[in-house]
N, C-alpha and C positions, 0 to 999 in steps of 0.2 A: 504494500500500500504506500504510494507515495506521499510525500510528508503534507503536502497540499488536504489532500484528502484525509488525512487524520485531524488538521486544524480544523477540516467541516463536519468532524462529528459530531453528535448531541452531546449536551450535557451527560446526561444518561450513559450514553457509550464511553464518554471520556472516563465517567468515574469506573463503568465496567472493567474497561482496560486498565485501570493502574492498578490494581491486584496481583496478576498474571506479570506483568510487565518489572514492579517492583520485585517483584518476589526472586524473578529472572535474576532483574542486576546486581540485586543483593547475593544469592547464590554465585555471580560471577566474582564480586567485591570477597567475599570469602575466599574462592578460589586463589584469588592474586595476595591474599592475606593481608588485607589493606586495613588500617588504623578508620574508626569512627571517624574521627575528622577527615581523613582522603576521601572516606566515603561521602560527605556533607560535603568536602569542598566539588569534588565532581559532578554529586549531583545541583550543585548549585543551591545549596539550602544553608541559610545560614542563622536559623531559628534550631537549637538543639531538641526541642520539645517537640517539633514537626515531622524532625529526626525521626527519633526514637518512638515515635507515635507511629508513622508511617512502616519503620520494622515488625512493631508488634502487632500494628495492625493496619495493612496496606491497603484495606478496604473503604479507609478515610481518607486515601492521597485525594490530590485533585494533581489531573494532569495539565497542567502549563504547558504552549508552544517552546519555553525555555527547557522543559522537564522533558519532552519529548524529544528536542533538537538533541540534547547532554544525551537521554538514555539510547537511542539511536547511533549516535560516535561510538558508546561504550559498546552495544552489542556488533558491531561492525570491529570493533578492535577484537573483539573477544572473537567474531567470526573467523577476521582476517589470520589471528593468532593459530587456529584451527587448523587451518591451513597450511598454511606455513608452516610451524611445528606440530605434525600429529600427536603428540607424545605428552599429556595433559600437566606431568610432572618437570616437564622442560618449559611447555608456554605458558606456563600460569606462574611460573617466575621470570618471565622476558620485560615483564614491566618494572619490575624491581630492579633489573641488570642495568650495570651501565654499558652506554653505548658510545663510544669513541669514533665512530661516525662521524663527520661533519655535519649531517642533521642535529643530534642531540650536544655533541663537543663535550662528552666526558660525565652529561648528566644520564640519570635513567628516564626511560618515556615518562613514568609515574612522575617526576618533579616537574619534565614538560606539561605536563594533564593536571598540575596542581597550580598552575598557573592563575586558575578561576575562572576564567573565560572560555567561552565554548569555542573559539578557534584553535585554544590547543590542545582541545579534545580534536578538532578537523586538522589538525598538525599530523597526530600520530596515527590518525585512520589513513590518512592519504599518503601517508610513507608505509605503512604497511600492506596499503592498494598498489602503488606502484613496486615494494618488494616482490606479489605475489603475480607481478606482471596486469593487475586489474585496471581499471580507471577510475579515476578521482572521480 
């Protein structure tokens, strides 16, 4: 579904979807074994209580075009990841590694994506698109 078409859902569908959807990222945020806070800073939340409300109980998110833009780069990294490394106990600490690449210049992706900004969440998806030979 392209992202147009998710910004014209109902209210209704919007809150349907963020259950399913949260539940996803956070299962991936486990994976990469990432700190509360990385997890708040990526998903763009900076109310702790939304947080941890939305963990326990993802059935109260409301999904944001901002919520949606962030969780979309993440599952796209986490796809692209997939890919590229089959091997769940090798790509699930690729974001934690540093990368000596001129992309990142000695930081790991994770410090690029902690940036705050959903560009550099769109940093490390489209260098991972272009790793696996895909398009931006």
């Amino acid at each position: 579904m392209a992202m147009s078409a998710i910004t014209k859902l109902s209210a209704e569908k919007r809150t349907a979807a963020a259950a399913p959807l949260l539940r996803t990222i956070f299962n991936i945020f486990d994976a990469w074994d990432l700190s509360n806070r990385e997890q708040q800073t990526l998903l763009g939340i900076s109310n702790e209580g939304t947080f941890y409300n939305w963990k326990k109980n993802p059935e109260t998110a409301t999904i944001s075009n901002d919520l949606l833009e962030r969780t979309s780069y993440i599952l796209g990294i986490w796809k692209a990841l997939q890919i590229l490394i089959p091997e769940n106990r090798i790509s699930d600490t690729w974001v934690k590694s540093v990368n000596n690449g001129s992309a990142f210049n000695g930081q790991t992706p994770l410090q690029r994506m902690l940036g705050g900004h959903v560009v550099d969440l769109a940093y490390v998806r489209q260098y991972l698109d272009v790793m696996r030979g895909g398009w931006s």
